[in-house]
C-alpha positions in Angstrom: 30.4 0.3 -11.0 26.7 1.7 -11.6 24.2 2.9 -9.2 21.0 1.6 -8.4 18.1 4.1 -7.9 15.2 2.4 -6.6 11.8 5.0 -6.2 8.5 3.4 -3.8 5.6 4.9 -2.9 3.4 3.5 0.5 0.4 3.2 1.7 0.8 5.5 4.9 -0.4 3.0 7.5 2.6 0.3 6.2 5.4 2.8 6.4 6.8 1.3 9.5 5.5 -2.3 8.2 8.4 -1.1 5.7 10.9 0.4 7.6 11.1 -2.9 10.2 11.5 -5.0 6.9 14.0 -3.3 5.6 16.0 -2.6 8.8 15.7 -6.4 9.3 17.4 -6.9 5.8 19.4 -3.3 5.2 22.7 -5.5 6.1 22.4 -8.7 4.2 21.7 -6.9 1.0 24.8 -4.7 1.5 26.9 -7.7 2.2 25.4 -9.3 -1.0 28.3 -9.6 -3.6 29.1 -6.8 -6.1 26.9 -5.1 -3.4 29.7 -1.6 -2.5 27.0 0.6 -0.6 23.4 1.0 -0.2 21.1 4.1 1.4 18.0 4.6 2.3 16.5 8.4 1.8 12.7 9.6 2.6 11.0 12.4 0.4 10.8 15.5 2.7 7.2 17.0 0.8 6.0 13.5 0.7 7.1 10.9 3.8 5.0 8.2 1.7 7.8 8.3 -0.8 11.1 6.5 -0.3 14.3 5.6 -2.6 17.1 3.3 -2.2 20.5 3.9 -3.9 22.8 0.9 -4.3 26.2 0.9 -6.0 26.8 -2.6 -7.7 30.3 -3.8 -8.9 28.5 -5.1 -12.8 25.0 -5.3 -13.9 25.5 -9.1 -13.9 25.7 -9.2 -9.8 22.7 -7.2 -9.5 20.8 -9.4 -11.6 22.2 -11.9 -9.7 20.8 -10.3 -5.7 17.6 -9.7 -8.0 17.1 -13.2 -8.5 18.5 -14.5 -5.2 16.4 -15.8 -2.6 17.1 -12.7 -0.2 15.9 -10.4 -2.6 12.5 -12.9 -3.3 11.7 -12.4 0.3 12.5 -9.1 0.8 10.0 -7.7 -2.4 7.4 -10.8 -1.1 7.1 -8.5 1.9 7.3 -4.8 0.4 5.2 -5.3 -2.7 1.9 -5.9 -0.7 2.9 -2.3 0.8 2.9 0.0 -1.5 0.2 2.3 -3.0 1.8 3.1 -6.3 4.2 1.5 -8.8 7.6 1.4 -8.0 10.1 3.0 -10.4 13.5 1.7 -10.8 17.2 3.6 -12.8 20.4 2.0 -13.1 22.9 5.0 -14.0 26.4 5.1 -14.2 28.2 7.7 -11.8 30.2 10.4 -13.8 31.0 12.5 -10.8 31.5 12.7 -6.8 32.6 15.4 -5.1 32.7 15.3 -1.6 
């Protein structure tokens, strides 16, 4: 299992543009296969900044949601939003302590 670290940056007046979109989608791209778990966190200095984490089973099934039709649709919709380039990490998880 790796994690998926996904950072975006909006233009301020398509925040909630973005939040609908993704509260429309949030659980059809957790239920995607290879798909374990998948959060949504908002920059507290900057509320224009947001990054999703996603845990996926193998590298192979998030290519796979990357190239799925859900996944076309969702970006077709966020991409016009945002005011910088999105940056994107897949790491593995060493540690969790809870």
């Amino acid at each position: 299992m790796f994690v998926r670290i996904v950072k975006m940056s909006f233009q301020p007046e398509k925040i909630d543009t973005f939040l609908s979109n993704f509260e429309a989608n949030k659980t059809k791209i957790r239920a995607f296969e290879g798909c374990q778990f998948l959060e949504l966190y908002r920059d507290k200095t900057n509320p224009n900044i947001f990054f999703t984490y996603s845990y996926w089973d193998t590298e192979t099934d998030l290519e796979n949601y990357r190239h799925s039709e859900l996944f076309k649709g969702v970006w077709a919709n966020t991409k016009p939003l945002f005011n910088a380039k999105p940056e994107a990490w897949s790491v593995d998880k060493l540690e969790s302590l809870a």
